[in-house]
N, C-alpha and C positions, 0 to 999 in steps of 0.2 A: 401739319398733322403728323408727317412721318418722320421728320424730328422729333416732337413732344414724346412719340410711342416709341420710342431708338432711346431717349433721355431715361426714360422711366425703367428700360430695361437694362440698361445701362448700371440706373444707380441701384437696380435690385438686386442686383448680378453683386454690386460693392459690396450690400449690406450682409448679402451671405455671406462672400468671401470675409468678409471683416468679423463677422460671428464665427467662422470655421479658425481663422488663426486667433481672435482671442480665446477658443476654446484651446487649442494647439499652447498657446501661452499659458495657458492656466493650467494643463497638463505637466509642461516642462516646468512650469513653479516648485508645480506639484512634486516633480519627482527632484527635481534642487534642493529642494528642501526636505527630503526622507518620507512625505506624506505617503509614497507609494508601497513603505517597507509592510505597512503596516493594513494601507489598505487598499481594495481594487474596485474598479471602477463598477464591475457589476458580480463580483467577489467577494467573502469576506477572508481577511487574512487574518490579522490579529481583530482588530476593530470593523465595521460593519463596512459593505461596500458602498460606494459612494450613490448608486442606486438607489440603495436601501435609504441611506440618509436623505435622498431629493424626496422619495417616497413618502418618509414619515413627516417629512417640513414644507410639504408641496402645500401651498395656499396659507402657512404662518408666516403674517409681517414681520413679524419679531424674529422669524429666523436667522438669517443672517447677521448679525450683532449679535444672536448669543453665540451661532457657531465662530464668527470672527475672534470672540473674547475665550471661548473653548479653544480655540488651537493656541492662543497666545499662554493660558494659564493654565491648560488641563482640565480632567473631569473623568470622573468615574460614576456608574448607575444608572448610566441613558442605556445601554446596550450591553449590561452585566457587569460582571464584578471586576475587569481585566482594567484598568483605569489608561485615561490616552495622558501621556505626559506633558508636560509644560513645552510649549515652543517659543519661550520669547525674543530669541535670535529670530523669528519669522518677520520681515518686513510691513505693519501694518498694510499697506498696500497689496503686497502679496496675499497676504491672509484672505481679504477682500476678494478679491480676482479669485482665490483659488476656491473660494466658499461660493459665490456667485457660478462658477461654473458647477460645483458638484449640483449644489440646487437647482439649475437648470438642466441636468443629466432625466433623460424617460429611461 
């Protein structure tokens, strides 16, 4: 029994830790790749804060695949007339990771 409850605590203890650095990972994508010039996490700089974004797409399926294909090609008139530029040097992957984390951001 005191094993099974050591096990369990064990692998909860992993799954945080493994959510705190894929967050850590998705951060460092994040600023690898210039996302952070432009915007902050619960800031807005040029374009809206990443807060702001998990806020407005919190509970759309469809979120993620359109923000994936917004960083890769750009878009303007989500968040006013200032347009976000193309990033197709961004790693499909990356992109992925980096969107999945801001949507996940409270």
């Amino acid at each position: 029994m005191m094993n099974k409850l050591m096990m369990t605590a064990a692998s909860a203890a992993l799954l945080l830790l493994s959510g705190a650095a894929s967050a850590d990972d998705a951060l460092a994508l994040a600023q690898k790749n210039a996302c952070m010039s432009c915007h902050g996490v619960d800031k807005k700089i040029v374009g809206p804060a990443y807060k702001e974004v998990a806020k407005k797409y919190a509970g759309d399926k469809t979120a993620k695949a359109r923000l994936v294909a917004k960083v890769k090609a750009g878009g303007k008139g989500v968040w006013g007339q200032i347009p976000m530029p193309p990033n197709p040097g961004v790693k499909q992957e990356d992109a992925e990771k980096i969107v999945e984390w801001v949507l996940s951001l409270k």
